[in-house]
N, C-alpha and C positions, 0 to 999 in steps of 0.2 A: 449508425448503430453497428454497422457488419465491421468499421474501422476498428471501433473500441472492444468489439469480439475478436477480431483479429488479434490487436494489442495483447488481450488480457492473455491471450491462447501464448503468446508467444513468449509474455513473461512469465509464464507457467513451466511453458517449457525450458524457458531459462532457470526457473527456481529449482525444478530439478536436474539441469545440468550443475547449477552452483553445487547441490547438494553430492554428486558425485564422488565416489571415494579417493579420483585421484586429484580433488581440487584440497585448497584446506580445509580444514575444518571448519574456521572462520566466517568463511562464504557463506557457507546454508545456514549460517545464522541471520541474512539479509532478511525479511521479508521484501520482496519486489515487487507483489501486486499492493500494499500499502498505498500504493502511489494512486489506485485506482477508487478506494473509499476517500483521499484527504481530497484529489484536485477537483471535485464537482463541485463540492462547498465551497470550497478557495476560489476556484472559478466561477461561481454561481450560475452555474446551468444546472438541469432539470433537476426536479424534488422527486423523482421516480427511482432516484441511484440505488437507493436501500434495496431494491429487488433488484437489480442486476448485482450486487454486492453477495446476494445470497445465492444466488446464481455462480459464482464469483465462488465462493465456499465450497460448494457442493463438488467443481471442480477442482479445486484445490482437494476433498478429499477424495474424491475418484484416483487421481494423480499421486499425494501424498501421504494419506493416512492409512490406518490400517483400516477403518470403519466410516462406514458413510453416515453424516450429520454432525459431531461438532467441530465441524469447520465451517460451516453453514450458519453453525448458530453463533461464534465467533466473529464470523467477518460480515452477516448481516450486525450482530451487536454494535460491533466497532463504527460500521458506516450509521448507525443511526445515532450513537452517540457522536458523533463527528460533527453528524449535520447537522444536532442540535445547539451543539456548540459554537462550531464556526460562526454563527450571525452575530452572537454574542460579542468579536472583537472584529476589531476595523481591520487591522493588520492583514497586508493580504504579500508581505514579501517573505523570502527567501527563512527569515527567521518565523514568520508563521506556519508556515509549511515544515519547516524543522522542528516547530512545539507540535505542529497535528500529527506528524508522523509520529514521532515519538510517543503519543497518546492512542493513536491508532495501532500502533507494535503493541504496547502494553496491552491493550484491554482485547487484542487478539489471544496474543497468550496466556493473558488470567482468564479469559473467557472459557478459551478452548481446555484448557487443564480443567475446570467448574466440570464442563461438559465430559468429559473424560471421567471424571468422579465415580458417580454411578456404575458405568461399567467394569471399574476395578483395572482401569488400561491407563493409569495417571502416567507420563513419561518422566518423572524425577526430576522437576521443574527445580533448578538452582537458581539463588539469587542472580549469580555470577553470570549465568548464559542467559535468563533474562534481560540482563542490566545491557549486557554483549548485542543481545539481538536489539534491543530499540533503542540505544545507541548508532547501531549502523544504519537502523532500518530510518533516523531520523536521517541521518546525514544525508542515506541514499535519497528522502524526500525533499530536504535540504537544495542539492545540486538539481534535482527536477526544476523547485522553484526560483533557482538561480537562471535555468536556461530560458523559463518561463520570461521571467523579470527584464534578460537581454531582449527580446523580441527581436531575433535574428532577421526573420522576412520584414518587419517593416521597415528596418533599417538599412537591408539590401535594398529596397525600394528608394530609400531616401539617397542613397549614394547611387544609384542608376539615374534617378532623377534629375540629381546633382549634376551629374557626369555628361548626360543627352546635351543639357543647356550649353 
């Protein structure tokens, strides 16, 4: 568990290094911890993700919002529609991981602008930097489940194996 705290800590801090004004602008349109609500269901390990997801939010808005909660209520939304979904399709390569990221971008950003509503602090959500952010935010999930898919260590293992004989 302190691993995937670790992780999430470090892609956080990367999302706000992306977001930096001397990177481009492009960048802080990735979402990077997306990777952290799609690969549990992809991966089927533990049904407890949805709480560390909201966990997951709350630092996302400590770190990047102006107000603490709809980021929380965003990216628990996102992982729990995720995990509902995911059982639903068999697929578990490279191109399913680029349809749940993509689904998990979206329903972050419609999520988190709903939540936004109320307070009158909506940020001028465009079609265009939507379309921009989970577009990249899939691909970025995309190449995750590409590296997944290679299984580097077992196959270092099979050419070491190989190789001793």
């Amino acid at each position: 568990m302190m691993k995937v705290v670790f992780l999430a800590a470090a892609t956080l801090a990367a999302q706000v290094a992306l977001g930096l004004p001397s990177s481009p602008p492009w960048m802080a349109a990735v979402l990077l911890p997306v990777v952290f609500i799609t690969a549990p269901p992809l991966l089927q390990s533990e049904r407890r993700w949805p709480h560390f997801a909201l966990l997951l939010g709350l630092a996302w808005d400590l770190m990047l919002e102006p107000v603490v909660g709809p980021g929380a209520i965003a990216w628990s939304a996102a992982a729990v529609v995720i995990s509902l979904v995911v059982p639903l399709v068999a697929d578990r390569s490279p191109r399913a991981w680029l349809a749940f990221g993509a689904l998990g971008a979206a329903l972050v950003i419609v999520v988190r602008e709903v939540a936004l509503l109320p307070l009158g602090m909506t940020g001028g959500l465009s079609w265009r930097s939507a379309a921009v952010s989970v577009s990249l935010t899939a691909g970025w999930c995309c190449l995750i489940g590409w590296i997944i898919a290679l299984d580097l260590p077992s196959r270092w293992l099979r050419y070491r194996s190989r190789k001793l004989r």
